[in-house]
C-alpha positions as CSV (number, residue, x, y, z in Angstrom):
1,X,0.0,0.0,0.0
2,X,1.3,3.6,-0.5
3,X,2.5,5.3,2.1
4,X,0.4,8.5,3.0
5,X,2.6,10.8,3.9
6,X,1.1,13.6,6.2
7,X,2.5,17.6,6.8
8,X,1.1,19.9,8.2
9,X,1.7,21.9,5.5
10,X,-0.2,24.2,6.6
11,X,-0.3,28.0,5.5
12,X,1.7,30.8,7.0
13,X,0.2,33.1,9.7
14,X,0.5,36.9,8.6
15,X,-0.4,40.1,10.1
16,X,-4.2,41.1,10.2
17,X,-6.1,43.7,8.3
18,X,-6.7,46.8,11.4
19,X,-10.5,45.7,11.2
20,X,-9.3,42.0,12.1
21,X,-6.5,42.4,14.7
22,X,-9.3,41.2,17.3
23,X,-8.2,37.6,15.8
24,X,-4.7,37.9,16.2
25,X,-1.5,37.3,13.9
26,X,-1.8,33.4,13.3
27,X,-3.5,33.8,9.6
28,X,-3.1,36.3,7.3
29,X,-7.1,37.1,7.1
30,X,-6.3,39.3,3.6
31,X,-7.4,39.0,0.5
32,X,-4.4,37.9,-2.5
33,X,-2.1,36.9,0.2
34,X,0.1,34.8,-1.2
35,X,2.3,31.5,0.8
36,X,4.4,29.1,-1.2
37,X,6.3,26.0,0.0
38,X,8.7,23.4,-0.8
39,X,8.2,19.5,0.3
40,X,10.9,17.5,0.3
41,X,11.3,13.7,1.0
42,X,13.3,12.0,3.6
43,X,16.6,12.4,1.5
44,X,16.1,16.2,1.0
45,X,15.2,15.7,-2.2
46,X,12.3,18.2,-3.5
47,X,9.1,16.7,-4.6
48,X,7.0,19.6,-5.1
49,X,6.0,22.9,-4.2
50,X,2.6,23.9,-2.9
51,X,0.7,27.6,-3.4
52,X,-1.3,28.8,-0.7
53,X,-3.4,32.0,-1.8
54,X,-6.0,33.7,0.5
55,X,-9.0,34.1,-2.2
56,X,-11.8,35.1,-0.4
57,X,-12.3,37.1,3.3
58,X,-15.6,37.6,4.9
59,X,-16.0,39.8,8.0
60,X,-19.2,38.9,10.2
61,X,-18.0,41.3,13.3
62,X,-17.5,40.8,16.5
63,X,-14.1,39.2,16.1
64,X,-15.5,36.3,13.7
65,X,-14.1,35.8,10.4
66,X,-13.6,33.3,7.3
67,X,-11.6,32.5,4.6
68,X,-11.2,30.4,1.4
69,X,-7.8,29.6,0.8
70,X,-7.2,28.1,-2.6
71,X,-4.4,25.5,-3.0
72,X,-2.0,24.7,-6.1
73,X,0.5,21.9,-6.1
74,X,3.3,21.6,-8.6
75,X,6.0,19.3,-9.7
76,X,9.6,19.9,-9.9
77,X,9.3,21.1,-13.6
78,X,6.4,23.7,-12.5
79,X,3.7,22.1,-13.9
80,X,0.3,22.0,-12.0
81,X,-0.7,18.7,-10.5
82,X,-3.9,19.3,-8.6
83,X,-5.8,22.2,-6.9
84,X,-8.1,22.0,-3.9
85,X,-9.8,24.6,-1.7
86,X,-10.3,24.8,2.2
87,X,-11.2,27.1,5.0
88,X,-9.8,28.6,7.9
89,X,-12.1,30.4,10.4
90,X,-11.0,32.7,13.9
91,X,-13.3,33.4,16.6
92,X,-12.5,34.5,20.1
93,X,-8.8,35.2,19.2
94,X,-8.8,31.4,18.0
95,X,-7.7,30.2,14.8
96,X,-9.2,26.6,13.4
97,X,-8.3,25.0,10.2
98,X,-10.0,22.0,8.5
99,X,-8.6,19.0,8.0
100,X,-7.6,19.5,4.2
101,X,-5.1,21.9,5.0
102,X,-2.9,19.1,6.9
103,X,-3.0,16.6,3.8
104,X,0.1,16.3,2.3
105,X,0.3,16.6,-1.2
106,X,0.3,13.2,-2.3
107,X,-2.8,12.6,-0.3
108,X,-4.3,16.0,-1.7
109,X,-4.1,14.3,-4.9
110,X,-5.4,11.2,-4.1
111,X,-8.7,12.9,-3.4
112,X,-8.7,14.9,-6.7
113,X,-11.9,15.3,-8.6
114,X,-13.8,13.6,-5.9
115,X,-16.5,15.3,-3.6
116,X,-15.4,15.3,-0.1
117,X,-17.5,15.4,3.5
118,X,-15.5,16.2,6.5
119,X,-17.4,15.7,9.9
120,X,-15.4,16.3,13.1
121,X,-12.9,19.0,14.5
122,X,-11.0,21.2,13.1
123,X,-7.5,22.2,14.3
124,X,-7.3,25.2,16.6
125,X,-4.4,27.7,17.2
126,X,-5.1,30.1,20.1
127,X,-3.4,34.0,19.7
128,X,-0.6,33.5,22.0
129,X,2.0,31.1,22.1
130,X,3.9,30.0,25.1
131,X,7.0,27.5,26.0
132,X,4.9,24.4,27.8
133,X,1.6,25.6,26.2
134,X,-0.6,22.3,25.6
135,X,-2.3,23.2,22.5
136,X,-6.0,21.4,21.7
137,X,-6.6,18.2,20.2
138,X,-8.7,17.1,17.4
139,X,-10.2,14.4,15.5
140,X,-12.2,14.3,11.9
141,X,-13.4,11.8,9.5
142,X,-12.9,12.3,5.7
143,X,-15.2,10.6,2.8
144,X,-14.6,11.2,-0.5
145,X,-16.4,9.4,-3.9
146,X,-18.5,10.1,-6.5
147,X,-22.2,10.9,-6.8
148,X,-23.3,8.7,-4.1
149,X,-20.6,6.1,-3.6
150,X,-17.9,6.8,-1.2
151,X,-14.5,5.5,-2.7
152,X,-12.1,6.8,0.4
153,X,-12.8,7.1,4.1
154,X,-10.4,8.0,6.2
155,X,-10.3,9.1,9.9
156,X,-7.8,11.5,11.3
157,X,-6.5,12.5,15.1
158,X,-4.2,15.1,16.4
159,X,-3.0,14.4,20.4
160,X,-0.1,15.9,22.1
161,X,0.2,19.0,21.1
162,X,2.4,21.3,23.1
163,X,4.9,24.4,22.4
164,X,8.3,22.2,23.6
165,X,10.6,25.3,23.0
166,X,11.5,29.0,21.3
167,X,14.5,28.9,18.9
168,X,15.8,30.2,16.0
169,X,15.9,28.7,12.2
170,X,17.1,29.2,9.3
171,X,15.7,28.4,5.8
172,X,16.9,26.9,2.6
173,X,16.2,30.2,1.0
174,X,18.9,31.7,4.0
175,X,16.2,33.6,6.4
176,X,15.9,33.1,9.8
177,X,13.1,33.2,11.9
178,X,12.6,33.6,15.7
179,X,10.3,30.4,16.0
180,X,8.2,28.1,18.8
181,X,8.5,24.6,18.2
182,X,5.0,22.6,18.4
183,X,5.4,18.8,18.4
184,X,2.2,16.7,17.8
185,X,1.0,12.7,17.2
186,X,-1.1,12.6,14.1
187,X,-2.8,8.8,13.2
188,X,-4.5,8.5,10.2
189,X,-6.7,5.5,9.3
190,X,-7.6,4.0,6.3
191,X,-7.9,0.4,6.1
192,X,-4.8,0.1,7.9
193,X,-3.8,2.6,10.8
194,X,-0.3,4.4,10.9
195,X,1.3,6.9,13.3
196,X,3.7,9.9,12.6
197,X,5.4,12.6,14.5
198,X,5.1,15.9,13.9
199,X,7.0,18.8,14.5
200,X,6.7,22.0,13.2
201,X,8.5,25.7,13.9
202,X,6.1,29.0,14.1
203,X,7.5,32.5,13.4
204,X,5.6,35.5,14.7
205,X,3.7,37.6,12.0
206,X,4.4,34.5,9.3
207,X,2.9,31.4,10.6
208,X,4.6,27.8,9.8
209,X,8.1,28.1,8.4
210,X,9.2,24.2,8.6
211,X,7.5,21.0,9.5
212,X,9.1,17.8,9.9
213,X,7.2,14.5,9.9
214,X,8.6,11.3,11.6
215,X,8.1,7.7,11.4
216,X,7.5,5.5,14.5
217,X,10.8,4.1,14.5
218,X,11.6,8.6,14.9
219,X,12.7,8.6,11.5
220,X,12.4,11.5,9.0
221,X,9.8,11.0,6.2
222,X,9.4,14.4,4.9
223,X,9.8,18.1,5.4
224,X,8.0,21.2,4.2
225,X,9.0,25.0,4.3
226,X,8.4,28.3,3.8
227,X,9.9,29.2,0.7
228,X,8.0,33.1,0.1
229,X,5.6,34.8,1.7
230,X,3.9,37.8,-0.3
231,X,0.7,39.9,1.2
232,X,-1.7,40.5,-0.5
């Protein structure tokens, strides 16, 4: 069977509009913002690069908002593979992705063309980040098919989340970041279960800038990072 290969390639977290600061700095709630990033595969070899661009923002007040982020993944010769959309919502200073945003691109692509239903949790981010924060759990089911046949169903869980440390890190493209360090167990199901560990680095004012998912033997099956970062 293939090996799905999870990141929590996530999106970049970005300064608010002045109408939307009441959510915080963890998602850049503005319109044309665009995040791109590399994944590469246990060797360091690049596999693909996926686009991340905020399309749509809507403003209900009172420190509630959403947005459709629209997703692109490419190979190493540029050309478009697949594209998929998801949301991300903040309320009460809290951030909470769907689950499509933590498929890796492989997985992404496995789903391509179908019709998807997600039922569950999606995965918060509160505004402020401390050293020996626990961060929430979650837990979702995906089904995908079409018409009225479901093809794929897969479950997903996050546990142990927690803010281990702050630290510095530089990128392949030679920034450096000021970063806290959030280390997670994801365990995906789908006819068979498997178990990774995941670790990721946050930079104030830009969100994710690497994540690094392990095996259960702790070995390193990919890695995804920040490669630009353009508001919109």
């Amino acid at each position: 069977m293939k090996k799905w290969i999870f990141t929590f390639s996530l999106l970049a977290f970005g300064l608010v509009l002045t109408a939307q600061q009441n959510c915080g700095t963890f998602f850049p709630f503005e319109e044309k913002t665009v995040m791109e990033y590399a994944s590469f595969d246990k060797k360091g070899k690049k596999e693909s690069t996926v686009e991340h661009r905020v399309a749509f923002v809507e403003d209900f007040g009172e420190g509630s908002i959403k947005a459709r982020v629209e997703t692109k993944v490419m190979d190493e010769e540029g050309e478009e593979q697949m594209n998929a959309d998801y949301e991300v919502s903040c309320k009460d200073n809290e951030i909470t992705f769907d689950m499509i945003s933590l498929l890796s691109p492989q997985m992404t692509q496995a789903f391509s063309g179908m019709e998807m239903t997600i039922t569950g949790d999606g995965l918060s981010m509160p505004e402020n980040l401390e050293v020996g924060q626990t961060l929430p759990e979650a837990s979702t089911e995906i089904k995908a098919g079409t018409g009225n046949l479901n093809l794929i169903k897969m479950t997903i869980s996050i546990s142990d989340r927690k803010v281990e440390a702050k630290e510095s890190i530089t990128t392949e493209s030679g920034a450096t970041y000021e970063c806290y360090r959030i280390r997670h167990i994801m365990e995906s199901k789908m006819l068979i279960s498997k178990q990774f560990e995941i670790v990721e680095w946050y930079a104030e004012g830009f969100g994710m800038i690497r994540s690094e998912t392990y095996n259960k033997k702790g070995k390193l099956e990919s890695s995804t990072e920040l490669q630009s970062f353009t508001r919109g």
